[in-house]
C-alpha positions as CSV (number, residue, x, y, z in Angstrom):
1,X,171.8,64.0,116.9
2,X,169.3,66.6,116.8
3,X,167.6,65.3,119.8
4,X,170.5,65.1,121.9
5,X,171.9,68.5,120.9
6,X,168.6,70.3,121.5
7,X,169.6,71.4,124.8
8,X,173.0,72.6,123.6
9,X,172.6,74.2,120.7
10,X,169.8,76.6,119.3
11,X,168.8,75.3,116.1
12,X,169.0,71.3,117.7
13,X,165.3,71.6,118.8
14,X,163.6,73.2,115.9
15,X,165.5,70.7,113.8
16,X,164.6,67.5,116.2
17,X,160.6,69.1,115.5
18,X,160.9,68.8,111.8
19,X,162.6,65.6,111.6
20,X,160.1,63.9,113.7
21,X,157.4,65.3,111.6
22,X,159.4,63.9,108.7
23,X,159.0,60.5,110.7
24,X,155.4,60.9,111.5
25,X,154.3,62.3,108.3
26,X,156.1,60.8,105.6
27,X,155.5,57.1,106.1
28,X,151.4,57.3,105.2
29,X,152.0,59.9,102.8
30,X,154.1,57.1,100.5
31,X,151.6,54.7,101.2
32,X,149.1,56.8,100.0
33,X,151.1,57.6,96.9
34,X,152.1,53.9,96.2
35,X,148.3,52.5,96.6
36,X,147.0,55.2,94.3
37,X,150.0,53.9,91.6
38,X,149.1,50.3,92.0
39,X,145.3,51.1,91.9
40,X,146.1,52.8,88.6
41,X,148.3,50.2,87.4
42,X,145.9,47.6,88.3
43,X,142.9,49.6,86.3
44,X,145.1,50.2,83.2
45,X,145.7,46.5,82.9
46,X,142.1,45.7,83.1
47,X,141.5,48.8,80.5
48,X,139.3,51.0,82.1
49,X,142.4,53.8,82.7
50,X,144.6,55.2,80.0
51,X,147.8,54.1,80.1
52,X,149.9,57.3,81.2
53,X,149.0,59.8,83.7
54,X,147.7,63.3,83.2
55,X,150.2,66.2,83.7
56,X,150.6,68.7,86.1
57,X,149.2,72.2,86.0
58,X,152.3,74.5,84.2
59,X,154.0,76.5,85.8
60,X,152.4,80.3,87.3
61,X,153.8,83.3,85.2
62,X,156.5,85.0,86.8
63,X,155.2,88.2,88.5
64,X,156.9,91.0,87.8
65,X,158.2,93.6,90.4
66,X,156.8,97.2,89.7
67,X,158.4,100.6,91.2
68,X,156.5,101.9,93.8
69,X,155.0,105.8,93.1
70,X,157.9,108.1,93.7
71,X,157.4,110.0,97.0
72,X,158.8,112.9,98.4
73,X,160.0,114.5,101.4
74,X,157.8,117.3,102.7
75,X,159.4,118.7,105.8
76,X,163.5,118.0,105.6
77,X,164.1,120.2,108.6
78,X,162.8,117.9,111.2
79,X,164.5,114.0,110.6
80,X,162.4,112.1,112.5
81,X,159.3,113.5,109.9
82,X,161.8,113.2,106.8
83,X,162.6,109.8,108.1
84,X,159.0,109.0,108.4
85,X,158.0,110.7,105.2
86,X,155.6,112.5,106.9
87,X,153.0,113.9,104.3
88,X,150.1,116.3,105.7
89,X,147.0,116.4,105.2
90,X,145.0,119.1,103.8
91,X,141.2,117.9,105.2
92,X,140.0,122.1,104.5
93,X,139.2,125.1,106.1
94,X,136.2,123.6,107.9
95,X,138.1,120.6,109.6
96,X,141.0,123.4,110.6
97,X,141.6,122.7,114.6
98,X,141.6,125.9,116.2
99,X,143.5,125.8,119.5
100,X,143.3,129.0,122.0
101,X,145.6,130.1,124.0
């Protein structure tokens, strides 16, 4: 379905990718899975693996969000810098730019 509606309907292509990397991919990936269970099998049964398997890594922490610094608006007369938050710069007298008429 996702192949014939590729040319018809937006998502029909990106969904006829992913299901034929579901076909490509998934088939070696359980017989990869399934040998390394029967090779496990097989070496508990002659005794040279325990009899269960380890356990996962636990879970991460959950991050939590932090506020950002407060900021505020320098120049509200002009919106495009108050939309941009513009803050200036104070560099010092010596790197003042000195225009001339």
């Amino acid at each position: 379905m996702a192949r014939e509606s590729a040319l018809i309907v937006l998502d029909g292509y990106p969904l006829q990718v992913f299901m034929q990397a579901v076909k490509d991919q998934v088939p070696p990936a359980i017989a990869v899975i399934t040998s390394g269970l029967r090779d496990h099998a097989k070496a508990v049964l002659v005794g040279t693996a325990p009899a269960s398997l380890p356990k996962p890594e636990p879970n991460p922490a959950q991050l939590k969000a932090v506020e950002p610094p407060p900021t505020h608006v320098v120049n509200k007369a002009d919106p495009v810098l108050a939309a941009a938050n513009f803050q200036p710069l104070d560099r010092g007298p010596e790197r003042i730019l000195k225009v001339t008429p």
